[in-house]
TIMI-2910 file (N, C-alpha, C, CB; in pm, 1 decimal, decimal comma, always signed):
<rs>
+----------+----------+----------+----------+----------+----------+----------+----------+----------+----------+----------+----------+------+
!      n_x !      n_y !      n_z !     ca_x !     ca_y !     ca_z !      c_x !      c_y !      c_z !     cb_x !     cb_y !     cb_z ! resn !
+----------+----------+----------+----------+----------+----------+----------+----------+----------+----------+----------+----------+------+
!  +1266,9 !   -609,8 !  -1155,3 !  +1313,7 !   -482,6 !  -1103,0 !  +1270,9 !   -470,2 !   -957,9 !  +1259,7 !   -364,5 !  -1186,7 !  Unk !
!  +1340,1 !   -415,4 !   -866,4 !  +1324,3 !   -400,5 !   -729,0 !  +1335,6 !   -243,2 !   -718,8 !  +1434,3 !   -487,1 !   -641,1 !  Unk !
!  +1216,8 !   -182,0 !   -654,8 !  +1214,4 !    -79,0 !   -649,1 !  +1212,0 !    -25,0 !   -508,5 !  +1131,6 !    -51,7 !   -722,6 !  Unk !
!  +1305,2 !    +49,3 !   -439,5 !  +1357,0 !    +65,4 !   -299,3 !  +1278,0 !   +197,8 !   -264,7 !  +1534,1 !    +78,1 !   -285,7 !  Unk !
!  +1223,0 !   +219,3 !   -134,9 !  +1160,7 !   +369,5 !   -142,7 !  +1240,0 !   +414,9 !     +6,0 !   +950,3 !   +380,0 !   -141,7 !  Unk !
!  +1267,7 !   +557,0 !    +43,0 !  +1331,2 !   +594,9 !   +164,6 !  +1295,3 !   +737,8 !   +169,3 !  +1487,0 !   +566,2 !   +170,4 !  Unk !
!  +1215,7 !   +774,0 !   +270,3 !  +1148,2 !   +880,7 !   +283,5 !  +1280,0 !  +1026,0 !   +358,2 !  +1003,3 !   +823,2 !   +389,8 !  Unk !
!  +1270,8 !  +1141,5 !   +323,5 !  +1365,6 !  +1199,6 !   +405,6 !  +1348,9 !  +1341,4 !   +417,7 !  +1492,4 !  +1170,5 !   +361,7 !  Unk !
!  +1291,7 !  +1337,3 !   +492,7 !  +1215,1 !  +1455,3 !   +548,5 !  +1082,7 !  +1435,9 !   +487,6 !  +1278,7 !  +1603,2 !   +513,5 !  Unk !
!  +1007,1 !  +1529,0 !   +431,0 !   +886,8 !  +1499,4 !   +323,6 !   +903,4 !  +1473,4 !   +207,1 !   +805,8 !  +1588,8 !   +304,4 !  Unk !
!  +1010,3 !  +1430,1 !   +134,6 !  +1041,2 !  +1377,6 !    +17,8 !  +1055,4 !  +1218,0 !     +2,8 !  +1155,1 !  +1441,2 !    -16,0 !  Unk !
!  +1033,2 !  +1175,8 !    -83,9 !  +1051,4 !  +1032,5 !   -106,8 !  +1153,2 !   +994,9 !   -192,8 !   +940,0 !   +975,9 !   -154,3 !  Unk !
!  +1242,2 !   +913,5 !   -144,9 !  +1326,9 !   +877,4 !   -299,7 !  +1286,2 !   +772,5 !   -324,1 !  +1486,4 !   +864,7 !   -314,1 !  Unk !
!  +1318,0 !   +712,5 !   -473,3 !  +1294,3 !   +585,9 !   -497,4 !  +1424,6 !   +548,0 !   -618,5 !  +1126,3 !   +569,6 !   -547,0 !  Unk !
!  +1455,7 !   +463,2 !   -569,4 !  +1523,7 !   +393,7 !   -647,0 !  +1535,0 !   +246,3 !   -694,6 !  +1603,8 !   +420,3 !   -611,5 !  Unk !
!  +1519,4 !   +253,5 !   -810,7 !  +1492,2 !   +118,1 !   -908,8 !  +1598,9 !    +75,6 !   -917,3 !  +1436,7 !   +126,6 !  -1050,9 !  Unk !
!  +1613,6 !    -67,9 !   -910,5 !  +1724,6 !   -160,3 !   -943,2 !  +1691,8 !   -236,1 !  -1037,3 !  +1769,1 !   -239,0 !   -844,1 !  Unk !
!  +1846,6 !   -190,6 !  -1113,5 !  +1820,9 !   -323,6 !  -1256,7 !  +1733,5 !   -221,8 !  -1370,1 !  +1680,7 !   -510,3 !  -1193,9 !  Unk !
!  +1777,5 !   -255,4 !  -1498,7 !  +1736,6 !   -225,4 !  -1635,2 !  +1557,5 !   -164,4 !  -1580,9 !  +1752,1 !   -396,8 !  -1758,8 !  Unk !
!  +1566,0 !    -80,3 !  -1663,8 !  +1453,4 !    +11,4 !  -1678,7 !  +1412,2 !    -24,4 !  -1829,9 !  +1495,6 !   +178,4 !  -1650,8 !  Unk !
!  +1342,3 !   -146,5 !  -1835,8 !  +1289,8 !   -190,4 !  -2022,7 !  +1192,9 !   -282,7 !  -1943,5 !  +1433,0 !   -295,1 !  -2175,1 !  Unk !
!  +1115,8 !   -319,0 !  -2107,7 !   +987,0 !   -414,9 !  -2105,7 !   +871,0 !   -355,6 !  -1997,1 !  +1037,9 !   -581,7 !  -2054,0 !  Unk !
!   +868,0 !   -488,6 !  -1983,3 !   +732,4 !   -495,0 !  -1876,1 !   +770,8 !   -443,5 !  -1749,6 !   +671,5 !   -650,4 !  -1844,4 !  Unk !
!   +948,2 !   -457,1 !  -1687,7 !   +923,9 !   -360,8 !  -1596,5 !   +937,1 !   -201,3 !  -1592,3 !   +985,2 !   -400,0 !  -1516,9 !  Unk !
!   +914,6 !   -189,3 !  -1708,3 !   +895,9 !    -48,0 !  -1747,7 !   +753,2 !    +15,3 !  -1729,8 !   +933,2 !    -36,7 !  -1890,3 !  Unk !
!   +645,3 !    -95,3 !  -1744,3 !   +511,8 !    -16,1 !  -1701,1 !   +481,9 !    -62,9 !  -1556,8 !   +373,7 !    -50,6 !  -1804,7 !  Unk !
!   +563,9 !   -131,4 !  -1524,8 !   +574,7 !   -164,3 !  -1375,6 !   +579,7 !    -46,8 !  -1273,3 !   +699,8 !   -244,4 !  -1354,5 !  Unk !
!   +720,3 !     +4,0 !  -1316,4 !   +784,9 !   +118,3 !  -1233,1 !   +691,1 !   +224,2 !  -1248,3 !   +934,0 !   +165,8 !  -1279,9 !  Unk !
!   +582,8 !   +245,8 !  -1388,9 !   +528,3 !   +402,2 !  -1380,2 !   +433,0 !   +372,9 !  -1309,0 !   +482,4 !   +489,1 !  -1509,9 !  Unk !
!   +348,0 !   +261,4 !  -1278,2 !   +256,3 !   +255,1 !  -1180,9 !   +284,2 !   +249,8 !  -1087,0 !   +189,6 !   +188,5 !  -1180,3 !  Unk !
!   +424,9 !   +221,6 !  -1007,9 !   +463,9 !   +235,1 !   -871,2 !   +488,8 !   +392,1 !   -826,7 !   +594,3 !   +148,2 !   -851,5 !  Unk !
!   +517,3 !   +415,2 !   -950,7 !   +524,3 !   +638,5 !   -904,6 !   +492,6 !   +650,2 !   -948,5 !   +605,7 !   +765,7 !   -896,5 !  Unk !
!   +341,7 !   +671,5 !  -1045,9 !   +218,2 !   +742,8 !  -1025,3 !   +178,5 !   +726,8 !   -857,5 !    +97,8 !   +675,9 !  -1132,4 !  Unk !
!   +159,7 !   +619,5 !   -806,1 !    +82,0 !   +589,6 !   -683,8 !   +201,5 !   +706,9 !   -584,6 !    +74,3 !   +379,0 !   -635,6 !  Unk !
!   +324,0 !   +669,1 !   -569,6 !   +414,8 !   +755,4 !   -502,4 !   +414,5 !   +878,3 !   -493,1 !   +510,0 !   +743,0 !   -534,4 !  Unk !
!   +354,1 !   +955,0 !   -665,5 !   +311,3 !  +1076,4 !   -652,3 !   +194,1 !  +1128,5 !   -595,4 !   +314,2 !  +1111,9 !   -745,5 !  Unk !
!    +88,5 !  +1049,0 !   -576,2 !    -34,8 !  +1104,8 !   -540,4 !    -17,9 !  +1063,3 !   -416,9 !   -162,7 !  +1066,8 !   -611,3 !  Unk !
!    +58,9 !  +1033,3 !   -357,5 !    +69,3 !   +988,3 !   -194,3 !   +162,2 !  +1099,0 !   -150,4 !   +141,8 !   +817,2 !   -156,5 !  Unk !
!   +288,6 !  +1117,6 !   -223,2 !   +335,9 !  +1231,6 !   -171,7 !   +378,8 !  +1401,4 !   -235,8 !   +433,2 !  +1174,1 !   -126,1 !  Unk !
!   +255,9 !  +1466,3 !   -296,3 !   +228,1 !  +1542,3 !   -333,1 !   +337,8 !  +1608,5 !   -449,4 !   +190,4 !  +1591,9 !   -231,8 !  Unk !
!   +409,5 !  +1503,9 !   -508,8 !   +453,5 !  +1511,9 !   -626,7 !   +639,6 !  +1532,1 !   -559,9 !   +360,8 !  +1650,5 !   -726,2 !  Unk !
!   +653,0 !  +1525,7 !   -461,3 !   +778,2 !  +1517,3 !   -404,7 !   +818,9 !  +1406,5 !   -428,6 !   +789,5 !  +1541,6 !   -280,7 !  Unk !
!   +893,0 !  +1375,7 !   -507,4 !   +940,7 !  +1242,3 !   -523,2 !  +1083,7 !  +1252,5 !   -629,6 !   +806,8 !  +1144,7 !   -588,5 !  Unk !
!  +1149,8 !  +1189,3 !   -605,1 !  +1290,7 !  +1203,0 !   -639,9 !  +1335,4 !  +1058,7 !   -697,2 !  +1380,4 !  +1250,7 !   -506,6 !  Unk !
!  +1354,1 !  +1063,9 !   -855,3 !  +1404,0 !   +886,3 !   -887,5 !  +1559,2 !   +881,4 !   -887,2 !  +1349,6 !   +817,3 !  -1065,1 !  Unk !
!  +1579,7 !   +792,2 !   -778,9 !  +1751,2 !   +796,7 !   -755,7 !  +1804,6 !   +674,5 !   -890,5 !  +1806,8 !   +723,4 !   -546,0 !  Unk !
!  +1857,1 !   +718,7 !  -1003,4 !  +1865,0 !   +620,5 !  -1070,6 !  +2012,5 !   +588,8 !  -1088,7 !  +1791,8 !   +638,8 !  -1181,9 !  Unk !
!  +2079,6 !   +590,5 !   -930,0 !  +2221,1 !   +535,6 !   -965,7 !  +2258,5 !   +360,9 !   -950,0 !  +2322,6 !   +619,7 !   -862,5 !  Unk !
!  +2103,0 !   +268,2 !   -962,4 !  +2117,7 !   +138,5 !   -929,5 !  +2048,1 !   +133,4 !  -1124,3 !  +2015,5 !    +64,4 !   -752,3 !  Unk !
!  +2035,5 !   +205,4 !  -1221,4 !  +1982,6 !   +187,8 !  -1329,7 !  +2075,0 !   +128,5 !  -1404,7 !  +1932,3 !   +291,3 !  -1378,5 !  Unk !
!  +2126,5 !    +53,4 !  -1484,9 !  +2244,7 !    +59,0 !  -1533,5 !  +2200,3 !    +80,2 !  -1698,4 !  +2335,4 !    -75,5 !  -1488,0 !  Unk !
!  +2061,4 !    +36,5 !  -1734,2 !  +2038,3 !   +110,5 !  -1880,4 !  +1877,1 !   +127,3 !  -1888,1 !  +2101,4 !     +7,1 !  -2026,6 !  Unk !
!  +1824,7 !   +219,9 !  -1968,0 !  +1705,2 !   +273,6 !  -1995,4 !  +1669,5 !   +214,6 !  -2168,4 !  +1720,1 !   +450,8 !  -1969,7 !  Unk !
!  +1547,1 !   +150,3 !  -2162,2 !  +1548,4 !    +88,1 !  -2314,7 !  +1381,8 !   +197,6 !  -2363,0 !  +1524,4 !   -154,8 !  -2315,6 !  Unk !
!  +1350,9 !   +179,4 !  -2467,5 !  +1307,6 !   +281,4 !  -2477,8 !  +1145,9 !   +291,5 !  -2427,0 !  +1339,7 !   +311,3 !  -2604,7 !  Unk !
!  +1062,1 !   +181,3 !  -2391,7 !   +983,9 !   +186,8 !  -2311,1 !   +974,4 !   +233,8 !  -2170,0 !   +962,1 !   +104,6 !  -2320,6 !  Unk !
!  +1091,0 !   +208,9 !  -2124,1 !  +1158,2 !   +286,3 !  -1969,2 !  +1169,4 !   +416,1 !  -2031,0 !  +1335,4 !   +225,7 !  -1893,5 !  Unk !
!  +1264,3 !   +474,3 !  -2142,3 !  +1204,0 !   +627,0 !  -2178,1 !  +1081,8 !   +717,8 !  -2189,9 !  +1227,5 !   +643,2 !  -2268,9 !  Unk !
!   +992,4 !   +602,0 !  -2261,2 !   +848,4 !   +653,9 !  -2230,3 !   +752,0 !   +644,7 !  -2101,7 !   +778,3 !   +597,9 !  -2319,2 !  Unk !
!   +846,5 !   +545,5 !  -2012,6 !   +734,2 !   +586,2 !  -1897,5 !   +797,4 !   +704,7 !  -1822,3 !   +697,8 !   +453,6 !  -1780,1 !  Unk !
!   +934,9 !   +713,9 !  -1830,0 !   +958,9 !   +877,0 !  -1777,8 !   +900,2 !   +978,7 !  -1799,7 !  +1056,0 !   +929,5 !  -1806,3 !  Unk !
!   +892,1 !   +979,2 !  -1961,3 !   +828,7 !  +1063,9 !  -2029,4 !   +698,9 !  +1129,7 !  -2002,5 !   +823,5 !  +1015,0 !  -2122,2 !  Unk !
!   +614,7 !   +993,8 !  -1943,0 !   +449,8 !  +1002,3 !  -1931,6 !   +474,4 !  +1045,3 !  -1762,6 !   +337,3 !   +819,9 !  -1973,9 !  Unk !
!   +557,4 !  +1012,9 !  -1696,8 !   +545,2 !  +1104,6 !  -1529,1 !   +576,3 !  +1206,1 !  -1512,3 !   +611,6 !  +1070,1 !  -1419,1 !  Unk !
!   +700,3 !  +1244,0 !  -1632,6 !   +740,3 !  +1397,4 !  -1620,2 !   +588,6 !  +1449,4 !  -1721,9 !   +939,7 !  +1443,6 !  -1706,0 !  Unk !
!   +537,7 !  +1403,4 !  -1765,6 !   +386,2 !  +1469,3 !  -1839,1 !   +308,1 !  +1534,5 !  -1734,4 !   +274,2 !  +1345,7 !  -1909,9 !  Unk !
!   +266,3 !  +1433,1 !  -1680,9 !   +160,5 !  +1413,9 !  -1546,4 !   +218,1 !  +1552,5 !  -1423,2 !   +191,7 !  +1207,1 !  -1457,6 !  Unk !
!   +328,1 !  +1508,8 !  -1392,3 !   +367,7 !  +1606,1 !  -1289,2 !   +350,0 !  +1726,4 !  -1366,7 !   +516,1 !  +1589,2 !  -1226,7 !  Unk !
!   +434,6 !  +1775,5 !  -1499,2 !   +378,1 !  +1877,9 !  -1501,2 !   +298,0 !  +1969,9 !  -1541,4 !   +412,3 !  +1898,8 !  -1498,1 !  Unk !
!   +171,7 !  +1873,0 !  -1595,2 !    +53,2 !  +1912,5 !  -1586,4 !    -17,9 !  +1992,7 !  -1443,6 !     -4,4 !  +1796,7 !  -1619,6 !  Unk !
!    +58,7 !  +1900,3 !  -1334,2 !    +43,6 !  +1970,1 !  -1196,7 !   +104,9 !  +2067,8 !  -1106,3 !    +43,6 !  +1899,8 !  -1134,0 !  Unk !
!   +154,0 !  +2093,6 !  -1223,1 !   +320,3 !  +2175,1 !  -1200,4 !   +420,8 !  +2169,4 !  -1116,5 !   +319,8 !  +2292,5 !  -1179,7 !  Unk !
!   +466,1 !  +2044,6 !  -1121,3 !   +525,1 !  +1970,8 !  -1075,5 !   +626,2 !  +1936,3 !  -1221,1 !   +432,2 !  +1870,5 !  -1002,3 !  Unk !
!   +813,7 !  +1892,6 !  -1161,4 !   +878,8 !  +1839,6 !  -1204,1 !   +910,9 !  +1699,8 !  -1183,1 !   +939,7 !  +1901,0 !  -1196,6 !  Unk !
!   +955,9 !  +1623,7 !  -1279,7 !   +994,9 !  +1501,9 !  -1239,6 !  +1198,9 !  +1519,0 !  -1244,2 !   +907,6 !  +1374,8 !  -1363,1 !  Unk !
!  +1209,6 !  +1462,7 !  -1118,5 !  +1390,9 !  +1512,3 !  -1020,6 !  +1425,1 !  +1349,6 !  -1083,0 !  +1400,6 !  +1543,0 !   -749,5 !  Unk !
!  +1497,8 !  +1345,3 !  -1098,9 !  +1644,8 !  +1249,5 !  -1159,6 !  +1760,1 !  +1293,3 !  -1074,0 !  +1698,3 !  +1285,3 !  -1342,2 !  Unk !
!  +1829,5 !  +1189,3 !  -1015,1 !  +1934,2 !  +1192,9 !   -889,3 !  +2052,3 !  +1075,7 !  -1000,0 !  +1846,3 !  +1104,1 !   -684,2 !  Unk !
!  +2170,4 !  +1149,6 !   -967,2 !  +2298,4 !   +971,3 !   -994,7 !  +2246,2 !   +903,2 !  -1110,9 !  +2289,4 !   +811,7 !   -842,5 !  Unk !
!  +2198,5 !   +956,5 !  -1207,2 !  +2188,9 !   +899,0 !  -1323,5 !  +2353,5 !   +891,6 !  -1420,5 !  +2067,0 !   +987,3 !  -1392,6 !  Unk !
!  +2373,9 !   +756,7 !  -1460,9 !  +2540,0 !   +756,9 !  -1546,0 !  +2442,0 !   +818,2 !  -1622,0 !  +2657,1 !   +601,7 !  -1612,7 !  Unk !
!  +2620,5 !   +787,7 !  -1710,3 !  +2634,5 !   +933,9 !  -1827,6 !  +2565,6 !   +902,0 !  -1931,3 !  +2789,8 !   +978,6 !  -1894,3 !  Unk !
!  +2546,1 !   +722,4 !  -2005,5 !  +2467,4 !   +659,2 !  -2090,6 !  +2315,6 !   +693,6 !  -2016,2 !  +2515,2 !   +495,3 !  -2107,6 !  Unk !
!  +2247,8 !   +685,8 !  -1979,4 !  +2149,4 !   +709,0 !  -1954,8 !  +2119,6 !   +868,2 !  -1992,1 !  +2137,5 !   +661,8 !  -1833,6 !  Unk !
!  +2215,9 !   +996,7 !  -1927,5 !  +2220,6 !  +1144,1 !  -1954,0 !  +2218,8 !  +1147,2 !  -2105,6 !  +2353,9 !  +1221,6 !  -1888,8 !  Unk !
!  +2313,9 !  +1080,6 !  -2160,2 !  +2304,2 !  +1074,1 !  -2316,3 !  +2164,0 !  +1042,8 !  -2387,6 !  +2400,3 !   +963,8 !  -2363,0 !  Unk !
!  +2115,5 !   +979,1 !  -2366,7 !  +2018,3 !   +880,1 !  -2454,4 !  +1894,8 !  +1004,7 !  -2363,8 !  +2018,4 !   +642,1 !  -2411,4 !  Unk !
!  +1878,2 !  +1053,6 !  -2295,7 !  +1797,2 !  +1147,8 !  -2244,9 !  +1802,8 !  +1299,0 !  -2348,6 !  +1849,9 !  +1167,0 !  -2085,4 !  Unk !
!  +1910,0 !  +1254,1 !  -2348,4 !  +1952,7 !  +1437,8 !  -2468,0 !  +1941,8 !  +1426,3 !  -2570,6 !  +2100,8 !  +1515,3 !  -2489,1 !  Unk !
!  +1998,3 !  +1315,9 !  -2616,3 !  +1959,5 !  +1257,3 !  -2756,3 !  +1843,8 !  +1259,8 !  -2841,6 !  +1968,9 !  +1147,4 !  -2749,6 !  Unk !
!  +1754,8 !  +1192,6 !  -2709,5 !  +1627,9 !  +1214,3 !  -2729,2 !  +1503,4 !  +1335,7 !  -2752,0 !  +1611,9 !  +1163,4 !  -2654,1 !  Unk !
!  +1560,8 !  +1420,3 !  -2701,7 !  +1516,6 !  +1549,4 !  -2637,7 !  +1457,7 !  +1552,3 !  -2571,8 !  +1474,9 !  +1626,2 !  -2680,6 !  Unk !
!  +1452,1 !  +1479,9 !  -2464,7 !  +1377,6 !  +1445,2 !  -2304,8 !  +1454,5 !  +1558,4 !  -2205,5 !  +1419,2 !  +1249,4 !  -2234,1 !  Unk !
!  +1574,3 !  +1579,3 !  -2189,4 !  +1623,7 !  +1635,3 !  -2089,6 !  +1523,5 !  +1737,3 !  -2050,8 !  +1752,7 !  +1681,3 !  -2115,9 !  Unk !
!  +1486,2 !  +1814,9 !  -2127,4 !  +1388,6 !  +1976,8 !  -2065,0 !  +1274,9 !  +1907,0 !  -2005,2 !  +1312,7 !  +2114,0 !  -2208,9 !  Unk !
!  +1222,4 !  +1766,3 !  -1981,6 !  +1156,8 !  +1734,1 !  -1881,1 !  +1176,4 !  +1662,5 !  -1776,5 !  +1086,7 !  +1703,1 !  -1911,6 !  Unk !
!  +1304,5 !  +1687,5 !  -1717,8 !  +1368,9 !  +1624,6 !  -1651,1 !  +1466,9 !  +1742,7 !  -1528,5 !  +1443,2 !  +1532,9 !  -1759,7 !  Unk !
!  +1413,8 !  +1755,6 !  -1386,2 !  +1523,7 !  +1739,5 !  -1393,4 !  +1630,1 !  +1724,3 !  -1293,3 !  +1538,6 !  +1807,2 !  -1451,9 !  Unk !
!  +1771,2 !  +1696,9 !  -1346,7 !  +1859,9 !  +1597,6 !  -1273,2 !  +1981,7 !  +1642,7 !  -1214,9 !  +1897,5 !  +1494,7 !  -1356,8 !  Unk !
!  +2003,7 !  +1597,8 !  -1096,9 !  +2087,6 !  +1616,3 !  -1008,6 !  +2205,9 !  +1507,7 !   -973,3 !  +2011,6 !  +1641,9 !   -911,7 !  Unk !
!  +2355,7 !  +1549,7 !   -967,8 !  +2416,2 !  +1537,5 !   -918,5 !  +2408,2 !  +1361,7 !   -805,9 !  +2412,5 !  +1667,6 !   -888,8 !  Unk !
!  +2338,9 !  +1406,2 !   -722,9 !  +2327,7 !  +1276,2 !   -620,0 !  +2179,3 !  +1380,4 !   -550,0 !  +2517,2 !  +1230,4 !   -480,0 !  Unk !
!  +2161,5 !  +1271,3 !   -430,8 !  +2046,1 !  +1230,2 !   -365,7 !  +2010,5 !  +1370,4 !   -206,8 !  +2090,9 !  +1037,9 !   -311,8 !  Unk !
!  +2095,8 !  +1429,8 !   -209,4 !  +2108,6 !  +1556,0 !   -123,3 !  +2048,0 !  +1681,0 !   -244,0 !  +2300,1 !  +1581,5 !    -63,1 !  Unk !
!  +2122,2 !  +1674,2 !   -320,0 !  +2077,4 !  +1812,8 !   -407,4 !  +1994,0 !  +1813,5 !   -435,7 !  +2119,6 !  +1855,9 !   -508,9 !  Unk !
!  +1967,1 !  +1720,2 !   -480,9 !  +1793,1 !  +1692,2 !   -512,1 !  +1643,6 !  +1684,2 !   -393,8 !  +1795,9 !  +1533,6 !   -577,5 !  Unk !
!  +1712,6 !  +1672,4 !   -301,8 !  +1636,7 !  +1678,7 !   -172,3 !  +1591,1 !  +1813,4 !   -140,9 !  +1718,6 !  +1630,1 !    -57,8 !  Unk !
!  +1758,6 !  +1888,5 !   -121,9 !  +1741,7 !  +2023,2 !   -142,1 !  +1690,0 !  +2114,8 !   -218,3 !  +1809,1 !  +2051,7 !   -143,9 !  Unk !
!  +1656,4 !  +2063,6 !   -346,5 !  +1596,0 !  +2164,8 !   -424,8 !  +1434,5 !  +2147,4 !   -405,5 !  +1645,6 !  +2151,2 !   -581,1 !  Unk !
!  +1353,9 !  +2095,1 !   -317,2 !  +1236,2 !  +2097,8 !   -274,7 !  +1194,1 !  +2230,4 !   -175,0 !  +1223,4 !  +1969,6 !   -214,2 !  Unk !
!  +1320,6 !  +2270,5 !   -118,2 !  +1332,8 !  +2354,6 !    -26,9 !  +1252,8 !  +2488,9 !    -37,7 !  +1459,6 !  +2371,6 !    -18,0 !  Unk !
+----------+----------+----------+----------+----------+----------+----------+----------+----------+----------+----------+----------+------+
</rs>
């Protein structure tokens, strides 16, 4: 997994490329945990390079949207397809999540 970061304004996006499963699934939560405590929980996962979430990639979402909002903080989802939105609802993950449209709205809602 290649994980891209692009700062814009005081927000960070990040976006992961390639399947969100296995091992790079505890990969990615240690790359944003660190992202969050660097940028005060502003952080935005652009997941329109995801093409599927297996269910260890569900649980490390799970455990950052925990963390953030323990700090009261949300965890922002940007360009997520619709299989991914599904398997989020399915699950009953969505109410810790939450997701936008594309990579502006989500910027904006830091505002």
């Amino acid at each position: 997994m290649d994980i891209q970061t692009q700062y814009r304004g005081a927000v960070l996006v990040v976006r992961p490329s390639g399947p969100l499963a296995g091992a790079d699934a505890d990969t990615f939560k240690t790359a944003i945990q660190g992202f969050v405590r660097e940028n005060l929980g502003r952080v935005i996962i652009d997941a329109s390079a995801l093409p599927y979430v297996d269910s260890k990639g569900l649980e490390s979402l799970a455990d950052i949207a925990e963390e953030l909002a323990h700090s009261g903080k949300g965890l922002k989802l940007c360009s997520a397809n619709e299989t991914i939105r599904q398997v989020i609802d399915l699950t009953g993950l969505a109410p810790q999540f939450e997701h936008f449209e594309d990579t502006n709205s989500a910027v904006r809602s830091f505002l």
